[in-house]
N, C-alpha and C positions, 0 to 999 in steps of 0.2 A: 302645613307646608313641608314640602323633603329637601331635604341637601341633594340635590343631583352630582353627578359623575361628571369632570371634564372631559372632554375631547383628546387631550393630551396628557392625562393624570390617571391618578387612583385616588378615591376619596372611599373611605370608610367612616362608621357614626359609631357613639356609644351614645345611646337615647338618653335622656334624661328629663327634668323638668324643665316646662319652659320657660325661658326667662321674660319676666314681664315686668312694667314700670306704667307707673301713675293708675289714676280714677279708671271706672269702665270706660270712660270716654274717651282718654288718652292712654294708649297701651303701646308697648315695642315687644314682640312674639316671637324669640329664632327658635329654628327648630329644634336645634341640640344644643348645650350650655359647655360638651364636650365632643370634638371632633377627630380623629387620629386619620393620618394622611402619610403616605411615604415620601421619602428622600426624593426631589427630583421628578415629583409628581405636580399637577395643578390640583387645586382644591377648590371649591365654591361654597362658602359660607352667607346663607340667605334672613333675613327678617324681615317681619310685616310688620310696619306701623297703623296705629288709627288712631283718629282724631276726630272729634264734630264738626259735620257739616259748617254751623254757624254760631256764635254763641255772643252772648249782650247785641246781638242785632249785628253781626260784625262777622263777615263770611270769610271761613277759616282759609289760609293760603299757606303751600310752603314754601318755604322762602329756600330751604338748604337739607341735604345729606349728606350725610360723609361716615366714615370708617375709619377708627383710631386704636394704636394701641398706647400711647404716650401724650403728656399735656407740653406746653414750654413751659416756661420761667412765669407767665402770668395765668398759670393753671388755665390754659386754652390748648385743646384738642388739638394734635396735628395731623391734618389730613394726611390718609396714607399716599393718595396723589400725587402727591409734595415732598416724599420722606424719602430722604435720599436712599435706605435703606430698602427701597421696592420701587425704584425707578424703572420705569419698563418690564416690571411683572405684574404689577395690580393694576383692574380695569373695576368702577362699579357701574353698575345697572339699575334701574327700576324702573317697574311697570307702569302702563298704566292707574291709573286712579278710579277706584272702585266705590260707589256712594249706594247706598241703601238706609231709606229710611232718612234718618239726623247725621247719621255715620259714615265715615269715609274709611278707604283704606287702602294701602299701596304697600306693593314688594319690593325689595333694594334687595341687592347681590353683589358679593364682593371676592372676586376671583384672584386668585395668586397663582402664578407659575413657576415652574423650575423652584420648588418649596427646597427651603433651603434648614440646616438643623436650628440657624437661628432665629427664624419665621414662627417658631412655638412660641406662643405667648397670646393673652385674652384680647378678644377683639372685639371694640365697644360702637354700635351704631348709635347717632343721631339724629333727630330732624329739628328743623327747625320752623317755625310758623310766626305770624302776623299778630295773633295772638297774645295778650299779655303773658308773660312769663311761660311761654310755649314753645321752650325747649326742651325736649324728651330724648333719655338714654336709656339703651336695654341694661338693665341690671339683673344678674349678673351678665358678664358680655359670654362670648361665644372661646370658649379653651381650647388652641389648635395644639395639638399633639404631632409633630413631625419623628418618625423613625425611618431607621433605617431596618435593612434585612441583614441578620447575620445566620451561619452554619453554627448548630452545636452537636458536638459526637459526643456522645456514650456508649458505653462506662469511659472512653478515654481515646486522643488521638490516635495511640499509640496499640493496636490488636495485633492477637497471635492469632494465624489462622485457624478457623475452626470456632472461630467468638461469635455473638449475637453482637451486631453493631447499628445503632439509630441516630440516624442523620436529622436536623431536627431544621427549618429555616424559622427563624422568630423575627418575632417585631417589638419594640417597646411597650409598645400598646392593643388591647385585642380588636382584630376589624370585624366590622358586621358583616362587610358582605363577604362570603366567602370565595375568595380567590380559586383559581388553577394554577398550580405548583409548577413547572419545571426544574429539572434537576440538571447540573453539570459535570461531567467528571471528564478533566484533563481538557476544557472548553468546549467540549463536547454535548450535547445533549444525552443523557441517562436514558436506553429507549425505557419504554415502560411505564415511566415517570411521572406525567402528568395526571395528574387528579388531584381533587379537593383538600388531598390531605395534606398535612405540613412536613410528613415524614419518611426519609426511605430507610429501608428496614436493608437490610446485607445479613442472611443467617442462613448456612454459616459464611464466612466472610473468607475468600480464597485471593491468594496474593495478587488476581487480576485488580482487586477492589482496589487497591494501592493507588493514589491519588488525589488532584486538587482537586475539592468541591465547591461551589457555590450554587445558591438557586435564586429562582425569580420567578415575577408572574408570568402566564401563559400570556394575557395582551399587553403587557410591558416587559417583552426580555430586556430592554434595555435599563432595568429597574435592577442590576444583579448587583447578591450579597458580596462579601468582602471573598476571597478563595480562603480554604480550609482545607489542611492536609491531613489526610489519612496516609497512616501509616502499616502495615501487617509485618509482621516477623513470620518467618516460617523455616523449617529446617530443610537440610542443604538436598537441591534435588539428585537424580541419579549424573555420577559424575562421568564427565567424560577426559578417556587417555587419551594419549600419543606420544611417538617416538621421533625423536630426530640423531640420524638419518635415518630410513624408512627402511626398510629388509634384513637381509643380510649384516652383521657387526664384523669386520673382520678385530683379529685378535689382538689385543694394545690398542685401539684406539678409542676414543670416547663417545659414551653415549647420552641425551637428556632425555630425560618423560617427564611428561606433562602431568595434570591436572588441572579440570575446571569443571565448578559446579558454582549453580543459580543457589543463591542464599541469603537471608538478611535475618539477623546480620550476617556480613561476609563471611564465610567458612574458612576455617581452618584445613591443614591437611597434613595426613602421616603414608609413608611409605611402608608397604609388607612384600614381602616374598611368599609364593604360594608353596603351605606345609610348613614356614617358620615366622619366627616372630617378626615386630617392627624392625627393618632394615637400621634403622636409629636416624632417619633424616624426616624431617619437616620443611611444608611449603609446598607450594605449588609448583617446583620444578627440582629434581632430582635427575643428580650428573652423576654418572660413572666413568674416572677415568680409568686409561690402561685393563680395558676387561678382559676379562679370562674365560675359558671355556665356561669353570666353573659359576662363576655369576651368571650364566644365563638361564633360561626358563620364565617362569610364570612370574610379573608383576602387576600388583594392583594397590590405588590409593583409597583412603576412609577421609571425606570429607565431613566437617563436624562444626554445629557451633551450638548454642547455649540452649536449642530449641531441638534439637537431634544431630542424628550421623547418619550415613550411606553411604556404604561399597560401591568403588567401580567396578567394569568390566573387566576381567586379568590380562593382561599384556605379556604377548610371548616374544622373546626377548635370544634370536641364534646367533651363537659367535660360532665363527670358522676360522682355522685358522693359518697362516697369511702365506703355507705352500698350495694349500690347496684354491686359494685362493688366487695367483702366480697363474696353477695350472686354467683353473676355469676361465681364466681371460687368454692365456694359450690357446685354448679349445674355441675358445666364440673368434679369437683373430682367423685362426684356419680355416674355419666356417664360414667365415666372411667371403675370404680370398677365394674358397671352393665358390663358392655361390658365383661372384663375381666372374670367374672362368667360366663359368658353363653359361654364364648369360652373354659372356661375348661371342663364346663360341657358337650358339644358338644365332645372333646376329651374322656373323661371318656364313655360315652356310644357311642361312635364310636369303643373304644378295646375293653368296655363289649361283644359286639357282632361279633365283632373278633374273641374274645376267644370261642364262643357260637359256634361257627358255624366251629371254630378247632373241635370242642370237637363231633359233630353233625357228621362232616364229619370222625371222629375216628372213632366213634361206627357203623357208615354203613360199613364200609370198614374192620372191623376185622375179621379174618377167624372165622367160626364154629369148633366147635368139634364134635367129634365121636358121644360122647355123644347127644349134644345138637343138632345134626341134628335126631336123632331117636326122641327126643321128642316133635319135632316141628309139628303141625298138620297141614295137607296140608290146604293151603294155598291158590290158586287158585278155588282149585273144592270145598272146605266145609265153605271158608269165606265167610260171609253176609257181610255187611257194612247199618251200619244203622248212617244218618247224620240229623240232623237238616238242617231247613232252614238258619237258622243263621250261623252255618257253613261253609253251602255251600257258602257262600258270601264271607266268611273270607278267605274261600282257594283260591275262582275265586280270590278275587281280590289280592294276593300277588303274588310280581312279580318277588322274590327270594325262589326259591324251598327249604327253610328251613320249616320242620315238627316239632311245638314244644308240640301238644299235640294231641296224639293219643292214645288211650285207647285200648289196646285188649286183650280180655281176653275168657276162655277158658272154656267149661263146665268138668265137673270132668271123664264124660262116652264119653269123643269125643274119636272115633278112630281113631290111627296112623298107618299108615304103618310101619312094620318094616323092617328091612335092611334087617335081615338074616331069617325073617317068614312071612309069606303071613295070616296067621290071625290076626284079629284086636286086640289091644292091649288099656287098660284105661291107657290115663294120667291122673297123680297123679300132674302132676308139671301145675302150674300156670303161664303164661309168660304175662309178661305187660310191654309193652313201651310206655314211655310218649312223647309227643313231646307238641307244643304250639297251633296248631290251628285246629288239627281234631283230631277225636275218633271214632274209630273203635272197634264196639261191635258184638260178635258173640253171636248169640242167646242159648240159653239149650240145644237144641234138634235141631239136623239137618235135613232137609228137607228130603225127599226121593226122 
């Protein structure tokens, strides 16, 4: 018969001889005489009794089973049932009743949950029968073994990078069947991790490895070891400067640099001047007051602890000093103020000609009058246009059809059409429009 698996557990076996009690006739058979189970798991611990059929003419009955690990005060059994000590975790079971031949025989099963570390102890079956003196107990009883899982690191919590380090999860006891491992680092799962074996290997081990461990089984994570710290040392990485304030130092006033670099243990730190020796300060932050021309140039810090050292990058370090410094704020105020002029000024004759070219597009677009179309003198058939070279330049090349200087003007004897007479008629009246870049002049005397 096998120790089966819970639903809700881990059950593991160490095989051994089976335990048996009385004549062929009357026997109690468990499977294993030792059983190891984890913390917080269910376990199922089974036996088969047999007994005869019938015996002096008197057909055998059972009367009673039970599961004990302790007697009272009158050396009687106390049902686990009943024990305050497994109240609502122990259930048993048995089978049917098996008869062959004279012989009879039945399975009982005796389940515990949520196994507890004080749940280790032998566990002794019963039956009882009808029978004269037809009580029978498995001798030896059935040894439950409860463990838990723990992490163990070798060679030592505590590794320098660059070590071979093995992670080990154990149990008090060895199990038969073998488990699927999962690993944790910082509650995380370890990808990779899972398989058979009980061990993670880290070679060689880099300061990401740094962290809490524990592991469990793959169908029980919730079965996990106690956490277990790793530790790594490793010497200081490459450091990183800086300055406060950022540019420019003018001259007497003070300056800090920095230093910081990843290390464990924590690093140390020394200031150097590039070309001479340690500047004579330590720490991670070096002030300079009242600086001088002289102090400036190249600095860099040597981060260091008990596992190595590392240079920083060198920090370039300009003092100026505080006329020149006067003037160069001189020079960016003027720059300002130029700028700021020419950007109003740029505004101011952007709506000058705005407004120019409102006013341009008013007067082409206003209606005539009655009047003022009888005295206008045609236009097409009796204007001349007489233009300069220079002119003609000015109007090709503008590439906004604004006219700001045009001249035209009129002789005193030109004749006009009139609206309501067909003879010529003298204007008296003078008409001239200005504009900006042409002039238009009608001669005295009209052609024929």
């Amino acid at each position: 018969m096998n120790l089966t698996t819970a639903a809700r557990g881990f059950v593991a076996f160490l095989l051994s001889l089976p335990a048996l009690q009385g004549n062929d006739d009357w026997t109690v058979t468990c499977t294993s005489s030792n059983v190891c189970s984890v913390r917080g798991s269910t376990v199922n611990i089974s036996c088969t009794f047999k007994y005869p059929e019938k015996q002096h003419d008197l057909s055998t009955t059972v009367l009673e089973t039970l599961w004990f690990t302790k007697e009272d005060r009158n050396q009687k059994p106390v049902d686990l049932l009943s024990d305050a000590d497994y109240t609502g975790r122990v259930e048993s079971s048995c089978g049917e009743i098996s008869c062959i031949g004279s012989s009879c025989n039945r399975k009982c099963t005796l389940s515990i949950r949520d196994l507890r570390q004080s749940d280790s102890d032998v566990y002794n079956f019963r039956f009882k029968t009808n029978q004269p003196g037809g009580e029978h107990t498995a001798n030896p009883g059935v040894a439950l073994t409860v463990t838990g899982l723990r992490v163990e690191v070798t060679p030592v919590a505590t590794v320098t990078e660059g070590q071979r380090v093995t992670l080990t999860c154990i149990t008090s006891c060895p199990l038969a069947d073998k488990p699927f491992y999962i690993w944790y680092q910082n509650n995380g799962p370890v990808t990779g991790s899972e398989n058979p074996e009980n061990q993670l290997v880290l070679d060689p081990v880099i300061p990401q490895h740094a962290g809490i461990y524990s592991c469990s089984f793959r169908n029980y994570p919730h079965l996990r070891s106690p956490e277990e710290t790793l530790t790594v040392q490793y010497a200081p990485q490459t450091p990183s400067v800086s300055v406060s304030p950022s540019g420019e130092v003018v001259e007497g006033s003070s300056v800090t640099l920095s230093c910081s670099s990843d290390a464990n243990p924590a690093a140390n730190y020394t200031w150097f001047k590039e070309h001479e020796d340690s500047v004579g300060e330590s720490g991670q932050n070096y002030t300079i007051t009242n600086i001088t021309s002289e102090l400036g140039g190249h600095y860099y810090c040597q981060a260091h602890n008990a596992i190595g050292r590392h240079n920083s990058t060198s920090l370039f370090i300009i003092v100026t000093d505080k006329s020149s410094s006067l003037t160069t704020v001189a020079v960016g105020t003027v720059a300002v103020l130029l700028v700021t002029m020419v950007i109003f000024l740029l505004i101011f004759l952007c709506m000058r000609r705005k407004r120019a070219s409102r006013k341009a597009c008013g007067q082409r677009g206003r209606p005539d009058t009655g009047e003022q179309v009888r005295d206008r003198k045609p236009f097409l058939t009796n204007l001349s246009f007489t233009k300069t070279h220079t002119q003609r330049e000015l109007i090709e090349e503008q590439d906004d059809i604004h006219y700001a200087s045009i001249h035209i003007s009129h002789s005193g004897n030109q004749e006009v059409p009139h609206r309501s007479a067909g003879s010529p008629v003298q204007s008296r009246q003078t008409e001239e429009v200005l504009y900006s870049l042409a002039k238009f002049i009608r001669p005295n005397t009209v052609p024929e």
